[in-house]
C-alpha positions as CSV (number, residue, x, y, z in Angstrom):
1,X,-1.2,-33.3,-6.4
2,X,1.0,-33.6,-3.3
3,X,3.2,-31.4,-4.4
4,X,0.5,-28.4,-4.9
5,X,-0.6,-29.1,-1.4
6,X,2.9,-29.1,0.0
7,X,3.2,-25.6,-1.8
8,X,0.1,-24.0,-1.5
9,X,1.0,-25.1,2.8
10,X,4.1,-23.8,2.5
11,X,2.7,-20.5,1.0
12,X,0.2,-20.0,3.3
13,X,3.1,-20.7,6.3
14,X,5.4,-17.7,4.5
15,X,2.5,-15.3,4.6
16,X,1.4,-16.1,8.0
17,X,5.1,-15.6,9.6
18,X,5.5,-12.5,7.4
19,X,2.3,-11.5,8.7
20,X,3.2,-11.8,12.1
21,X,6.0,-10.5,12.2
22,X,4.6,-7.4,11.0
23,X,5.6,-8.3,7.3
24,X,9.0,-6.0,7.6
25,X,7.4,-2.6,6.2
26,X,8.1,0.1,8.3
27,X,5.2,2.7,9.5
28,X,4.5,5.8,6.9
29,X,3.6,8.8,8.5
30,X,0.5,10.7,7.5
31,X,1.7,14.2,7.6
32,X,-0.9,15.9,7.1
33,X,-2.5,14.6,10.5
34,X,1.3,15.8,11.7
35,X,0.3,19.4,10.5
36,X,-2.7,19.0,12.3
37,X,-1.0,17.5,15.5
38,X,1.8,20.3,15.3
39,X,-0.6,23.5,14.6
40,X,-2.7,22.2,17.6
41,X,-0.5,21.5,20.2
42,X,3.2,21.2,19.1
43,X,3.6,24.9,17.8
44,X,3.6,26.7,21.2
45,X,7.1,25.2,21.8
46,X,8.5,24.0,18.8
47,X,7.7,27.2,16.3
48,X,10.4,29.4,17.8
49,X,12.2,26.4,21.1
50,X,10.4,28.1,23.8
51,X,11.7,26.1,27.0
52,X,14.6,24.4,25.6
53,X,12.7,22.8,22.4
54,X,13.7,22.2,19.3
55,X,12.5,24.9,17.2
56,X,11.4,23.6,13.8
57,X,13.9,25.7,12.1
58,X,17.1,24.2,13.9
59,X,18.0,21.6,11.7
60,X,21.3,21.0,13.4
61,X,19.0,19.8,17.1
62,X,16.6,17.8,14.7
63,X,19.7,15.8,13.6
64,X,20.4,15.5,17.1
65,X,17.0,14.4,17.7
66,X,16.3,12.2,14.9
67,X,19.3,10.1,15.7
68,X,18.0,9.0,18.4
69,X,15.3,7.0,16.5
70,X,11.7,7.1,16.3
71,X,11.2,4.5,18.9
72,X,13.0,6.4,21.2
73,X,11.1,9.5,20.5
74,X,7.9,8.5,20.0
75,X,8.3,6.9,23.8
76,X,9.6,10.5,24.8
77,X,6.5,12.7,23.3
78,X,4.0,10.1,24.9
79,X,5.7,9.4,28.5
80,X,7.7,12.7,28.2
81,X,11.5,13.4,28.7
82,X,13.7,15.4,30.5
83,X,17.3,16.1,28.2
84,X,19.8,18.8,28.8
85,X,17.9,20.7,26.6
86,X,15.0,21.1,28.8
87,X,11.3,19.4,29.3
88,X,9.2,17.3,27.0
89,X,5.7,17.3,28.7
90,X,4.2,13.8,28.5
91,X,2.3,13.5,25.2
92,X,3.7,17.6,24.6
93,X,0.2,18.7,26.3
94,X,-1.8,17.5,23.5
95,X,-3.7,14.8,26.1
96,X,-6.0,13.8,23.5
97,X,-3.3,13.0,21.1
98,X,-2.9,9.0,20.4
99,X,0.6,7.3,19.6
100,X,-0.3,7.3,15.8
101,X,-0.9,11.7,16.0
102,X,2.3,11.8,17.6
103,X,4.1,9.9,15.5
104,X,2.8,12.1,12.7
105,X,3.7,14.8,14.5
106,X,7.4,14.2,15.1
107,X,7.9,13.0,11.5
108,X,5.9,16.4,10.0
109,X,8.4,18.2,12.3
110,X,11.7,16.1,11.0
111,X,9.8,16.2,7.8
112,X,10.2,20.0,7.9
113,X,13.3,20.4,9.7
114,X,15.1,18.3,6.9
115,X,16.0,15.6,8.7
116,X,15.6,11.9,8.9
117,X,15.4,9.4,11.9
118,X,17.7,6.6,12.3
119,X,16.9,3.4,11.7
């Protein structure tokens, strides 16, 4: 009977520092809400890189970009960034725009570009 106890504790431990430690899964990006993010706000620059941004069909600047890592960028579209490239407004104008849109929005953008973000 111990023994269960000690186990069934143990268990319960595993799942609890798994838990908090945000269980090792990484974020999946809904890209539909990207779509949605992207035609609404991220289009005016990124269809064609008016002002320096990365158009959507420049695969070669997404690698650029995506290397970088989506920490990094997802603290770049919300704060905003200034690159040698040119200007990335804070949250890309779209003020109504939470961390999880833009998060959707960059990875519907790498999503299309062909690209991948580091690790």
């Amino acid at each position: 009977m111990k023994k269960i106890i000690l186990l069934m504790v143990s268990a319960f431990m595993a799942v609890g520092m798994l838990t908090s430690c945000g269980g090792g899964g990484e974020k999946v990006a809904n890209l539909e809400n990207g779509k949605a993010v992207y035609d609404k706000a991220c289009i005016a620059c990124h269809w064609k890189g008016v002002a320096g941004a990365a158009a959507l069909t420049d695969k070669a600047r997404w690698e650029e970009i995506a290397a970088k890592g989506m920490t990094v960028l997802k603290e770049h579209a919300l704060k905003g960034y200034t690159g040698t490239h040119g200007v990335m407004p804070e949250k890309g104008t779209c003020v109504d725009c939470t961390e999880d849109d833009l998060f959707d929005a960059i990875s519907y953008m790498m999503h299309e570009a062909g690209v991948t973000p580091a690790k």
